[in-house]
N, CA, C and O of each residue as an XYZ file, in Angstrom:
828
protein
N     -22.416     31.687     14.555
C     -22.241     31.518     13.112
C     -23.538     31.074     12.444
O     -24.025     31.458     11.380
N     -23.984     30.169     13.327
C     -25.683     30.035     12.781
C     -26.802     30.937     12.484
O     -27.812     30.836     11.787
N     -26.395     31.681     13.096
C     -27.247     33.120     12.827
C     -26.884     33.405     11.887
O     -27.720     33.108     11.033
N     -25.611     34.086     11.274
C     -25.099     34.561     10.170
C     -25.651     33.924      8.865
O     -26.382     34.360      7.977
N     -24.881     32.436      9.125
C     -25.378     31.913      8.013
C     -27.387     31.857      7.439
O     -27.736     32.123      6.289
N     -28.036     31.594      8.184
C     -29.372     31.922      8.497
C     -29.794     33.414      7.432
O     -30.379     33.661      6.378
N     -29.220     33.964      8.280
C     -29.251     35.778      7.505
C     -28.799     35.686      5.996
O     -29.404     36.231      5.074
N     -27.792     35.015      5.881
C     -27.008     34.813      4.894
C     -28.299     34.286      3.625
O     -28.575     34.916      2.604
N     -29.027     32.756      4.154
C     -29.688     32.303      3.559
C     -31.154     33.025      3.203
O     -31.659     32.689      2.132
N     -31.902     34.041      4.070
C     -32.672     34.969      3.820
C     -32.278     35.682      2.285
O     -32.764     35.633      1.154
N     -31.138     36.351      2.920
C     -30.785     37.243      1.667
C     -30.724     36.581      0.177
O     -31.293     37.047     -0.811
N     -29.783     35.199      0.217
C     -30.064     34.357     -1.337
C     -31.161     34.199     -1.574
O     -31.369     34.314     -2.782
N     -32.404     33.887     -0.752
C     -33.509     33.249     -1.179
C     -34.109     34.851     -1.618
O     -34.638     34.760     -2.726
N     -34.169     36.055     -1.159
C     -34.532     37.369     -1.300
C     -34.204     36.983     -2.984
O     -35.025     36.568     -3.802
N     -32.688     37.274     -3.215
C     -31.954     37.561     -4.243
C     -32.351     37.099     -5.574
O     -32.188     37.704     -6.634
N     -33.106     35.495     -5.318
C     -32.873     34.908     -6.098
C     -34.390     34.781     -6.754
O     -34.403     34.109     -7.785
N     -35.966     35.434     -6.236
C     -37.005     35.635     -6.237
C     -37.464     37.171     -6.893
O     -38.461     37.557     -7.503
N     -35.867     37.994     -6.315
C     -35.640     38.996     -7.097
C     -35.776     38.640     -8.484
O     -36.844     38.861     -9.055
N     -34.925     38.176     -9.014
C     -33.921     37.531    -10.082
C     -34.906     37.035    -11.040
O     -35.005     37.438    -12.199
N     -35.778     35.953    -10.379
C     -36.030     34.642    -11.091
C     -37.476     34.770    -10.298
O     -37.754     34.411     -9.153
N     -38.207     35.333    -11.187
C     -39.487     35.977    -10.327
C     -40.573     34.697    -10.616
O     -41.279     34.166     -9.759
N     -40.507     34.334    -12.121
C     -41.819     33.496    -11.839
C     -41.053     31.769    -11.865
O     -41.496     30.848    -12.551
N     -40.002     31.687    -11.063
C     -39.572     30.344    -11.283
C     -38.961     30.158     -9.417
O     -38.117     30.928     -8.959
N     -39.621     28.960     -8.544
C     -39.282     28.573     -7.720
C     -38.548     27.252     -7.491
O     -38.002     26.643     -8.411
N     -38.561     26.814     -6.147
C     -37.987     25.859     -5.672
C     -39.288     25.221     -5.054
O     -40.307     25.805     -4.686
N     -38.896     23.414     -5.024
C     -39.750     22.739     -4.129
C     -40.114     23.389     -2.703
O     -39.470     24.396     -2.411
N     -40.991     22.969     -1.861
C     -40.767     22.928     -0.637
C     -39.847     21.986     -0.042
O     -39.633     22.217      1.149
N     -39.210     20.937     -0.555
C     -38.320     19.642     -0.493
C     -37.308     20.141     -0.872
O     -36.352     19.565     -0.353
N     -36.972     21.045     -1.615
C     -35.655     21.270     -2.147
C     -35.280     22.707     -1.257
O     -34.114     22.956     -0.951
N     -36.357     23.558     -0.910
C     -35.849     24.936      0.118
C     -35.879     24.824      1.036
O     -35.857     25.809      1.773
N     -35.974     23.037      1.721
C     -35.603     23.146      3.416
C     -34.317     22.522      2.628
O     -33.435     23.373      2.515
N     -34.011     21.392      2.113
C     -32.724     20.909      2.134
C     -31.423     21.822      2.043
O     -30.359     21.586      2.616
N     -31.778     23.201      0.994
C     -30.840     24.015      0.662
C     -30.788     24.841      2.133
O     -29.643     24.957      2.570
N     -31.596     25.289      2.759
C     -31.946     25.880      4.037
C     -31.053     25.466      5.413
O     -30.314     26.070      6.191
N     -31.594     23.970      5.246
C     -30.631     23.381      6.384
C     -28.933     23.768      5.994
O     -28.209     24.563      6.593
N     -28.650     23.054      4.981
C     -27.553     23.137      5.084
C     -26.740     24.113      5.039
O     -25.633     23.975      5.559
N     -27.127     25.417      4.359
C     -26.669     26.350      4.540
C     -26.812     27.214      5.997
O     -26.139     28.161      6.402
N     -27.353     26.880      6.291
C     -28.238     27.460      7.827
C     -27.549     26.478      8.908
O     -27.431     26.838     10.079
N     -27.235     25.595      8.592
C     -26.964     24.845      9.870
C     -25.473     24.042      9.930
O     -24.614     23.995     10.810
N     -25.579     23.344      8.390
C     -24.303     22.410      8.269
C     -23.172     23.170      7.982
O     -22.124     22.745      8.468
N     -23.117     24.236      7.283
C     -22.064     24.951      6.997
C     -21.338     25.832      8.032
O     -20.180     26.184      7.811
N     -22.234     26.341      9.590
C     -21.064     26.956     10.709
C     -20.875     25.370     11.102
O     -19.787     24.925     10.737
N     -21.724     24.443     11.772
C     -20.928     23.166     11.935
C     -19.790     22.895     11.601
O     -18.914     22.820     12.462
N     -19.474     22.648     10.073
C     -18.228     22.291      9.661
C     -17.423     23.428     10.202
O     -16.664     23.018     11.079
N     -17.338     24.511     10.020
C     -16.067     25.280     10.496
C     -16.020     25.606     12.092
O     -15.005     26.042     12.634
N     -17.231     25.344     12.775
C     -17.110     25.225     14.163
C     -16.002     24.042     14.399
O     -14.934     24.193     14.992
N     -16.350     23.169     13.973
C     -15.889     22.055     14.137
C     -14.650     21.421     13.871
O     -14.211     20.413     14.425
N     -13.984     22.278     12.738
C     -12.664     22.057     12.594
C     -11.913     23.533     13.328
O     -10.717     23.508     13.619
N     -12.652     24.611     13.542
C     -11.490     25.376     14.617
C     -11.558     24.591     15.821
O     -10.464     24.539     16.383
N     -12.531     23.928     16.436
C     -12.462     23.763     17.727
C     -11.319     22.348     17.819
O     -10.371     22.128     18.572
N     -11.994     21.464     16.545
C     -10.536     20.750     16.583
C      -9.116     20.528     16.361
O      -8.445     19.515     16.557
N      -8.636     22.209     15.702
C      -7.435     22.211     15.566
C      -6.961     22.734     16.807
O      -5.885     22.502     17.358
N      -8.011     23.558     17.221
C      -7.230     24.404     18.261
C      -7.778     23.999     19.260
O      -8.328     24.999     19.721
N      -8.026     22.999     20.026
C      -8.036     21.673     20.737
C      -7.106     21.376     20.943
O      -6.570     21.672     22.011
N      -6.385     20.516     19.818
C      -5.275     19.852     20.313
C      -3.934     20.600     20.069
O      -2.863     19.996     20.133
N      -4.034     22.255     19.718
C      -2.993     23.171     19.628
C      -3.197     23.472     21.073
O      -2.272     24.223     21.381
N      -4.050     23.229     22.239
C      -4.060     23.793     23.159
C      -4.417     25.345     23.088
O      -3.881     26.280     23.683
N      -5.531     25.346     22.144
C      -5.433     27.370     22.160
C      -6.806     27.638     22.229
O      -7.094     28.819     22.039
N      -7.948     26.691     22.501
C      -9.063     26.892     22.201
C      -9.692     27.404     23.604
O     -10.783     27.928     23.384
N      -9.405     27.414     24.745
C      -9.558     28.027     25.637
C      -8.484     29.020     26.295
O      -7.310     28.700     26.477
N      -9.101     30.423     26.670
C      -7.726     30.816     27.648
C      -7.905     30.778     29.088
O      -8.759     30.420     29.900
N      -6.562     31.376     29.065
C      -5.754     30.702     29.916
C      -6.197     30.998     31.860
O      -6.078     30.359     32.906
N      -6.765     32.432     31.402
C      -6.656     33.070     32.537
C      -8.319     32.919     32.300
O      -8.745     33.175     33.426
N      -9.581     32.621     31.386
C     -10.967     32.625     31.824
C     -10.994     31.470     30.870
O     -10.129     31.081     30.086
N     -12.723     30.814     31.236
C     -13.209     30.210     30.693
C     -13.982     30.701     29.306
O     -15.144     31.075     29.147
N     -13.069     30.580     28.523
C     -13.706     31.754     27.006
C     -13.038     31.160     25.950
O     -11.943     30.651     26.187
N     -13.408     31.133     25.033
C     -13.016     31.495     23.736
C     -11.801     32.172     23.164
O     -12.008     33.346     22.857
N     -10.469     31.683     22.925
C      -8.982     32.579     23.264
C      -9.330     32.697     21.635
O      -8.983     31.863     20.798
N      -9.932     33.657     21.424
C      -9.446     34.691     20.358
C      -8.588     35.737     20.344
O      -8.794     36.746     19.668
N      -7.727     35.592     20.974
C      -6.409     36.199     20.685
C      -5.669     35.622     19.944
O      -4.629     36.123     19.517
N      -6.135     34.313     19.627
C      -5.087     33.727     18.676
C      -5.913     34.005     17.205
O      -7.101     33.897     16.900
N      -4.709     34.410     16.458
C      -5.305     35.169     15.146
C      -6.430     34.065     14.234
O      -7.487     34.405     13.703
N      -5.892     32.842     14.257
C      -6.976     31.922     13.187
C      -8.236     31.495     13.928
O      -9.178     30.808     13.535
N      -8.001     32.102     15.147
C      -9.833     31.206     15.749
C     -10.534     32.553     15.656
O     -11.762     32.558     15.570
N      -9.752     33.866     15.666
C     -10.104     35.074     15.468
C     -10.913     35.389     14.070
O     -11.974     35.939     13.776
N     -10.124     34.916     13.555
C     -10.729     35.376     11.446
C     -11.451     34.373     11.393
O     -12.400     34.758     10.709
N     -11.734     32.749     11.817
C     -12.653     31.753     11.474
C     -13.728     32.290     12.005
O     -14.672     31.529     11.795
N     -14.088     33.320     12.650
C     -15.695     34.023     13.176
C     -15.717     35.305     12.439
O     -16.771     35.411     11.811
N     -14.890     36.361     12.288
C     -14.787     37.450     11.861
C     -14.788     36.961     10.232
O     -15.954     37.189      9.911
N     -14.448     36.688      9.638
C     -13.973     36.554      8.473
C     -15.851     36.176      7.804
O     -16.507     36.913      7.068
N     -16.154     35.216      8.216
C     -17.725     34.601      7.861
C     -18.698     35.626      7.793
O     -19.530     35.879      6.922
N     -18.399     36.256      9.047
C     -19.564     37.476      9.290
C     -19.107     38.298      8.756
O     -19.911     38.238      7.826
N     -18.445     39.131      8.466
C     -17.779     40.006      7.852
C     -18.358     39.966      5.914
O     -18.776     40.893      5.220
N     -18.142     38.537      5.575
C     -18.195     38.542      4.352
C     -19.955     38.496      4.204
O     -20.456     39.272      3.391
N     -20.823     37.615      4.971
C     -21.948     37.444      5.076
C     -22.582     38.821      4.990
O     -23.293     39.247      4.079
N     -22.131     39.553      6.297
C     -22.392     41.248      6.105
C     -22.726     42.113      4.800
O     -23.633     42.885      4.487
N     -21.243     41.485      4.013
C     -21.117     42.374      3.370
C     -22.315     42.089      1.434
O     -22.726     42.889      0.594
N     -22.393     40.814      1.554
C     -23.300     39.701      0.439
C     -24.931     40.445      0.946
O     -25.903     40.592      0.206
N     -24.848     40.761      2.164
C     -26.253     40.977      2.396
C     -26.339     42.470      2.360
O     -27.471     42.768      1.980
N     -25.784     43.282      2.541
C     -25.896     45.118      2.289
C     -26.032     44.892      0.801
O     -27.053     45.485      0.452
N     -25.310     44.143     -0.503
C     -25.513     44.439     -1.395
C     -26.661     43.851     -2.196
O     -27.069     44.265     -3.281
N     -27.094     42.878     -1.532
C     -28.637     42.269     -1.984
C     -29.629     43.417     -1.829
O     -30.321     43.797     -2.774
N     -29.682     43.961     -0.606
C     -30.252     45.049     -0.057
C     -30.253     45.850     -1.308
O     -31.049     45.649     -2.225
N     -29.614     46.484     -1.310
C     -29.219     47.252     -2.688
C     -29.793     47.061     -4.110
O     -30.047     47.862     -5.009
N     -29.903     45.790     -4.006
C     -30.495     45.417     -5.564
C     -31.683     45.182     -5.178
O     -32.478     45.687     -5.970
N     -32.172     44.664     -4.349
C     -33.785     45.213     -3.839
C     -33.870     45.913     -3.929
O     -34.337     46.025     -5.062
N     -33.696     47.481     -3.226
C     -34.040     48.531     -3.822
C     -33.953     49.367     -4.745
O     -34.564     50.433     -4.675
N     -33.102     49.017     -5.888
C     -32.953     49.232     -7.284
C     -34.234     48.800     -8.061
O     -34.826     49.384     -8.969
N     -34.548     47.358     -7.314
C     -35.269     46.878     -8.398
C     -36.767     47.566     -7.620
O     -37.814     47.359     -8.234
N     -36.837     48.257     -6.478
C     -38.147     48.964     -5.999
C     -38.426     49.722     -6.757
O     -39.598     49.711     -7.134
N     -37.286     50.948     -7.458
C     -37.678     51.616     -8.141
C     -37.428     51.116     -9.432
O     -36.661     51.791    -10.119
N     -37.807     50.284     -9.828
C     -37.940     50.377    -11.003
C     -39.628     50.176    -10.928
O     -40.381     49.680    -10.091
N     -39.849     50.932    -12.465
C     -41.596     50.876    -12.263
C     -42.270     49.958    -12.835
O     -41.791     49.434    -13.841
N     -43.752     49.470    -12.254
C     -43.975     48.583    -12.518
C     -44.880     48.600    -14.154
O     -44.917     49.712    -14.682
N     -45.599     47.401    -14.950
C     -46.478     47.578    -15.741
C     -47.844     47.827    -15.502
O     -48.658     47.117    -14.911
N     -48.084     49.641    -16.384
C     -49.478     50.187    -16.296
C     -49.236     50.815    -14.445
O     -49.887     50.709    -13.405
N     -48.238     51.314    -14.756
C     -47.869     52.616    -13.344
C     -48.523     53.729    -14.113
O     -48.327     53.920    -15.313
N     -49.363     54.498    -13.303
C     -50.216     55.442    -13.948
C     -49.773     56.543    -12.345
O     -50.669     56.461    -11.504
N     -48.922     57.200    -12.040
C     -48.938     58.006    -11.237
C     -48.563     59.114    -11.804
O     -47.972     59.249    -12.875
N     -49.067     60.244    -10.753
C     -48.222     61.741    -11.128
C     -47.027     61.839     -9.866
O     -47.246     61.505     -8.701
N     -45.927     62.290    -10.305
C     -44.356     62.666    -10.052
C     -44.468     62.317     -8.234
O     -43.972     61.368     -7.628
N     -45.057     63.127     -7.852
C     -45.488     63.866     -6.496
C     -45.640     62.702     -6.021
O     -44.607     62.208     -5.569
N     -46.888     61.868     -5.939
C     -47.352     60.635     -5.609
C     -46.418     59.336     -5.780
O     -46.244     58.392     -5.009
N     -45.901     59.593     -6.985
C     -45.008     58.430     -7.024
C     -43.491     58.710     -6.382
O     -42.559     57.962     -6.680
N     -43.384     59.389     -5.841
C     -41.914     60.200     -5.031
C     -42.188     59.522     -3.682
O     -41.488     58.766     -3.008
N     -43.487     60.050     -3.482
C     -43.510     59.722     -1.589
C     -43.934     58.425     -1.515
O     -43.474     57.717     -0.619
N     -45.154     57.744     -2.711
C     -44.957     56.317     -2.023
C     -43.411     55.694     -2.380
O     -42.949     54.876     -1.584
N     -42.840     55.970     -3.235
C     -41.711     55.644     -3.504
C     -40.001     55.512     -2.413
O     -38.970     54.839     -2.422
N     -40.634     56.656     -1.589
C     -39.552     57.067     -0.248
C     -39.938     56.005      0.576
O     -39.191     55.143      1.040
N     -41.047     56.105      0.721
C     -42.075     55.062      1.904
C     -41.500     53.789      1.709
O     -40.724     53.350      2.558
N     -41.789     53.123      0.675
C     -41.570     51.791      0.568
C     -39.818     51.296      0.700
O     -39.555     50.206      1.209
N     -38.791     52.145      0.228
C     -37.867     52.233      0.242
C     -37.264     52.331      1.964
O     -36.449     51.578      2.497
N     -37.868     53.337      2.475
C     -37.476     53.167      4.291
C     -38.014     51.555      4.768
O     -37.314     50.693      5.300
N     -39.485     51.453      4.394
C     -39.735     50.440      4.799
C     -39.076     49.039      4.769
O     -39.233     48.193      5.650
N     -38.182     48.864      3.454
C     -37.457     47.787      2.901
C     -36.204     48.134      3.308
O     -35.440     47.170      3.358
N     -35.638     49.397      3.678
C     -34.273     49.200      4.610
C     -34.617     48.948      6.108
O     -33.877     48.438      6.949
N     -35.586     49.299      6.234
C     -36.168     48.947      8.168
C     -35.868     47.216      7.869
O     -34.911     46.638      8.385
N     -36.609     46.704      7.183
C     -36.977     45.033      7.319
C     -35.631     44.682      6.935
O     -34.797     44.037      7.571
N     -35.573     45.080      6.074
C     -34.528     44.359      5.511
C     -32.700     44.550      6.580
O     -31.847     43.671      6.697
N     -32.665     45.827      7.102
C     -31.501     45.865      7.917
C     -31.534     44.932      9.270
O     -30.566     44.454      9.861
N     -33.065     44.800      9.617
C     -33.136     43.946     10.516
C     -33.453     42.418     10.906
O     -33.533     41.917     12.027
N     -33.600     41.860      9.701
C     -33.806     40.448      9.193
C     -32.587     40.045      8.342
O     -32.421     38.835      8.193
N     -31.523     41.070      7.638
C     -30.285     40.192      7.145
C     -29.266     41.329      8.024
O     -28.205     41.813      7.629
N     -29.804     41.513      9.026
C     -28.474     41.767     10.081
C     -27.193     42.863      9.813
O     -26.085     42.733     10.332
N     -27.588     43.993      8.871
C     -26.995     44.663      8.632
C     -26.414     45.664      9.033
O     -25.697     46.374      8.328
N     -26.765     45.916     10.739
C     -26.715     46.944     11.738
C     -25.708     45.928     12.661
O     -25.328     46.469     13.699
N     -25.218     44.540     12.445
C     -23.999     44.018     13.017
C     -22.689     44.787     12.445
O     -21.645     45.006     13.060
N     -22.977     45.100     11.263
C     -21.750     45.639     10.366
C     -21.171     46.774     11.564
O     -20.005     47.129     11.388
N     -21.664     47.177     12.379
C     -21.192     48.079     13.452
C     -20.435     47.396     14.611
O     -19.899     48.047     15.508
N     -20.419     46.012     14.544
C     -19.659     45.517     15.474
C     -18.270     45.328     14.883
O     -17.599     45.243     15.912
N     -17.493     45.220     13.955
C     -16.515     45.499     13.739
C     -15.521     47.154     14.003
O     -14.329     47.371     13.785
N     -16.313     47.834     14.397
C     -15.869     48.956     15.261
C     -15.119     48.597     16.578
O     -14.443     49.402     17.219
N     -15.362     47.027     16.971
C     -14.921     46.395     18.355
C     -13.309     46.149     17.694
O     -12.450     45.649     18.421
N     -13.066     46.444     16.626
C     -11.888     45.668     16.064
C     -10.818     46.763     16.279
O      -9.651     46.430     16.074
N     -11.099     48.134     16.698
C     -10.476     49.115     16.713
C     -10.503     49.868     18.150
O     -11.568     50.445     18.373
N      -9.626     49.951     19.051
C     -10.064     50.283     20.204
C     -10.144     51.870     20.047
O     -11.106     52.304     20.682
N      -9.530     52.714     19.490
C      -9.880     53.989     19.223
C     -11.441     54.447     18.790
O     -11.867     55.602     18.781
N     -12.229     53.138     18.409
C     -14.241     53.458     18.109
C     -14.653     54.137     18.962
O     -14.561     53.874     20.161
N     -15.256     55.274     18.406
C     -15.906     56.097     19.508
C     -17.260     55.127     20.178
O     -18.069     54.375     19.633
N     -17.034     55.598     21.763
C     -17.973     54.624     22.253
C     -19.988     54.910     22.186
O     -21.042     54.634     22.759
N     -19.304     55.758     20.855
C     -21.297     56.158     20.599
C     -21.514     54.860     19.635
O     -22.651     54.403     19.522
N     -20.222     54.163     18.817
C     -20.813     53.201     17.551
C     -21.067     51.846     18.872
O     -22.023     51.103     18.648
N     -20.394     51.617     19.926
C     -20.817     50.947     20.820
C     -21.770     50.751     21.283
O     -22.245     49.620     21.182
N     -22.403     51.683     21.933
C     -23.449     51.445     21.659
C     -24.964     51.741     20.876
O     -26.084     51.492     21.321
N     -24.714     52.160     19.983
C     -25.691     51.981     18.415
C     -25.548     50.464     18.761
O     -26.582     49.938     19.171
N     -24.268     49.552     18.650
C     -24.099     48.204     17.998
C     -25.422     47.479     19.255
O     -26.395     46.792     18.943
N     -25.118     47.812     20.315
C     -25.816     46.756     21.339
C     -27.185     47.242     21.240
O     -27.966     46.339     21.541
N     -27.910     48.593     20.858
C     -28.904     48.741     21.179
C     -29.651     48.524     19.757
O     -30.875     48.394     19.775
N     -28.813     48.472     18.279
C     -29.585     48.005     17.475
C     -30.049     45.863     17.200
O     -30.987     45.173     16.803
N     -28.825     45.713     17.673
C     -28.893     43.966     17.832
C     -29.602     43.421     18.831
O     -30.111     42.305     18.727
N     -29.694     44.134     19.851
C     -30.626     43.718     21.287
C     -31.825     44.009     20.668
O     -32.423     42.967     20.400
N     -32.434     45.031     20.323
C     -33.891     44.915     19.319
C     -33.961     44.440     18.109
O     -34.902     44.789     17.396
N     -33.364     43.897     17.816
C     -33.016     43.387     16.520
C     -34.965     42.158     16.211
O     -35.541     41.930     15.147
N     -35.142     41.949     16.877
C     -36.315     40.927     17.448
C     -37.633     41.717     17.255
O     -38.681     41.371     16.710
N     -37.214     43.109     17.977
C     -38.823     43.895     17.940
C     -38.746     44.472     16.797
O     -39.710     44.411     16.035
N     -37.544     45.176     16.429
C     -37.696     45.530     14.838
C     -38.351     44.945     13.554
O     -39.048     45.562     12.749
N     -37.832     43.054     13.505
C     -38.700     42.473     12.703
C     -40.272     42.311     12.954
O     -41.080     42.271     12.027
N     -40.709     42.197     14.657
C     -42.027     42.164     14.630
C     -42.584     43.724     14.261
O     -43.804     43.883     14.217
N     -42.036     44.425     14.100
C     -42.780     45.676     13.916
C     -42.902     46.031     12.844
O     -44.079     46.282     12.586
N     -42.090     46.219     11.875
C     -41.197     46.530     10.742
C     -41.927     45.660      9.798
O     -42.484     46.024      8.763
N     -41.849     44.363     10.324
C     -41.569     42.794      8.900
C     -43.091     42.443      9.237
O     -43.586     41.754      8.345
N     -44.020     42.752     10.354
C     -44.813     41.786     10.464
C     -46.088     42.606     11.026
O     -47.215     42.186     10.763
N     -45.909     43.793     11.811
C     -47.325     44.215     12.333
C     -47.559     45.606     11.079
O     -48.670     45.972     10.695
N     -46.378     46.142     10.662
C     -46.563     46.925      9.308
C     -47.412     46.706      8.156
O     -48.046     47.387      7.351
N     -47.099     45.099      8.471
C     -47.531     44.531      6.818
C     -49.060     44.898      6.709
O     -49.936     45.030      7.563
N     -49.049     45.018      5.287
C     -50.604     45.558      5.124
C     -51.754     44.294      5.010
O     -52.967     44.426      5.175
N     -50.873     42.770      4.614
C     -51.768     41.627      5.283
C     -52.390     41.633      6.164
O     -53.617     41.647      6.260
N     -51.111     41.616      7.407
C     -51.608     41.905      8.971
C     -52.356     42.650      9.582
O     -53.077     42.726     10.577
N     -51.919     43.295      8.543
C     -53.104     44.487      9.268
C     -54.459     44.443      9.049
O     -55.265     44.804      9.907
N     -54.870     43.900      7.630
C     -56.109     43.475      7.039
C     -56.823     42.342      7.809
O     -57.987     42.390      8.208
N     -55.574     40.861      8.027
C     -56.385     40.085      8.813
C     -56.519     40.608     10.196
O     -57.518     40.099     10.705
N     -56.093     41.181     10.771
C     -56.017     41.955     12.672
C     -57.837     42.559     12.391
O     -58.916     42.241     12.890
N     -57.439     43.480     11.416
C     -58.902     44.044     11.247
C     -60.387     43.182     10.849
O     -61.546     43.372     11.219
N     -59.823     42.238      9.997
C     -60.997     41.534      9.768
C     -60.939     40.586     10.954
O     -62.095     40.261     11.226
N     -60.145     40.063     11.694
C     -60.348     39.142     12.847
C     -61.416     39.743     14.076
O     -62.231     39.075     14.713
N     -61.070     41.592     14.223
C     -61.526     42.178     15.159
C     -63.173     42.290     14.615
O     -64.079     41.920     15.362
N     -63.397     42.728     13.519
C     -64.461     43.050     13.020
C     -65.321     42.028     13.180
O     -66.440     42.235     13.650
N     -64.860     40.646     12.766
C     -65.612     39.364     12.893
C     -66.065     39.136     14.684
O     -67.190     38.807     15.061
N     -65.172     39.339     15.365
C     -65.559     39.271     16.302
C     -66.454     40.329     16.950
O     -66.916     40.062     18.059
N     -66.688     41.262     16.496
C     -67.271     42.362     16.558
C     -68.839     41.907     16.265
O     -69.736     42.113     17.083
N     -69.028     41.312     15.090
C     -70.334     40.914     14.509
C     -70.858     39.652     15.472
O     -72.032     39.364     15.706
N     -69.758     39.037     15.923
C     -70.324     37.780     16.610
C     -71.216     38.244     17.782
O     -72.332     37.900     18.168
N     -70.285     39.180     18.219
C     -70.523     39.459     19.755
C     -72.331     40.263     19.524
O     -73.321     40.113     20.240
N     -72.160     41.113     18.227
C     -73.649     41.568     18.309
C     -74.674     40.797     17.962
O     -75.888     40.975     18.066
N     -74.061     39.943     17.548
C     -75.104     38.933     17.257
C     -75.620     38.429     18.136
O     -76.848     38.422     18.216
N     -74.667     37.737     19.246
C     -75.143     37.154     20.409
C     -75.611     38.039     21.472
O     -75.730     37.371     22.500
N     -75.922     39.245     21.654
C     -76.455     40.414     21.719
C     -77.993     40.041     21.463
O     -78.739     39.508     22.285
N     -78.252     40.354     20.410
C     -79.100     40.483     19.696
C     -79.897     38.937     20.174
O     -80.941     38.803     20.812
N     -79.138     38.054     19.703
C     -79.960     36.711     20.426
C     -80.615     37.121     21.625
O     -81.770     37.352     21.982
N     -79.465     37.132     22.121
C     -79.920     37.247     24.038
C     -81.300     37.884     24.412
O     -82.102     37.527     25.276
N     -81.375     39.294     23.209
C     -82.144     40.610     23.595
C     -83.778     39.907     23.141
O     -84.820     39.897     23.796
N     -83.459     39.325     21.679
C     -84.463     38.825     21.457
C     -85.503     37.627     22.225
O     -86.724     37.747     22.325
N     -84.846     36.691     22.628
C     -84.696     35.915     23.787
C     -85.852     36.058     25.294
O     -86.881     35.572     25.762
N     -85.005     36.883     25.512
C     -85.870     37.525     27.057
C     -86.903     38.173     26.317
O     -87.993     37.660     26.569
N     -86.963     39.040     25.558
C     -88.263     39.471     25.037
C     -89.498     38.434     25.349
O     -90.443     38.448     26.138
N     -88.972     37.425     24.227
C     -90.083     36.157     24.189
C     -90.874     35.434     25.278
O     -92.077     35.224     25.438
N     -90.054     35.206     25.793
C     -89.773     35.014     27.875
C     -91.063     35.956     28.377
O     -91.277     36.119     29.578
């Protein structure tokens, strides 16, 4: 549930930067809102299924050491969160990319140009974005139906198991920052090394 909520809190803070572009939050005030949404809020409902259904005797079954979600309310207290979380975050998504295309001030493109960077940036922001607010879980509710063909099965495990390399690839070695500092890090080191080259060469000369 910590995850969810987590994802959950990505997407508001997305939403709300969308929204409310030149007005922020402390750094004091976006861990406090952070934590608690991120952390205190599956707590509390961890914490009261495990203690109702504790002393209902239903919180373990019977025949393994697991989680008896067969019983319908410890069932929907996990499904129900993610489910709704899921669904808050596909539509943030959405208004991100509404608001991609919209154009910016002193856009000077022709049609053509502004089409394809326009596609570009748009894949790029469903890549990051499906894989940082978790939107490729929405396929695990296919587990809810035993008739799911077992191809959405596994889509579900092989998009959530990379779920990790997607953001480093996607969210972080894409970025055109990263890529700028990677290059200027290499380059710098590039100059050092000829430099000390160059020392060396000069050096023994003198010698």
């Amino acid at each position: 549930l910590a995850l969810f909520f987590w994802m959950l809190t990505l997407a508001l803070l997305l939403l709300y930067h969308l929204i409310f572009l030149f007005q922020g939050f402390s750094r004091a005030a976006m861990m406090i809102i952070s934590l608690t949404l991120g952390y205190l809020c599956p707590l509390i409902i961890a914490v009261s299924i495990f203690t109702i259904a504790y002393f209902r005797n239903h919180y373990l079954r019977q025949d393994k050491c697991w989680m008896n979600t067969e019983q319908l309310y410890i069932s929907l207290s996990l499904q129900v969160p993610q489910f709704t979380i899921v669904t808050i975050n596909f539509f943030i998504t959405i208004v991100a990319i509404f608001k991609m295309l919209r154009p910016t001030i002193g856009e000077k493109l022709n049609s053509h140009k502004k089409v394809k960077i326009t596609v570009k940036q748009i894949a790029r922001c469903i890549a990051i974005l499906t894989s940082i607010l978790g939107l490729s879980w929405a396929l695990g509710f296919g587990f809810l139906n035993k008739e799911t063909p077992i191809a959405i099965n596994y889509a579900f495990d092989i998009l959530n198991g990379l779920q990790g390399l997607f953001i480093l690839v996607f969210g972080i070695i894409m970025d055109s920052k990263v890529q700028e500092a990677l290059r200027h890090k290499s380059f710098g080191s590039s100059v050092i090394y000829q430099n000390t080259n160059l020392l060396n060469n000069s050096t023994s000369k003198s010698q």
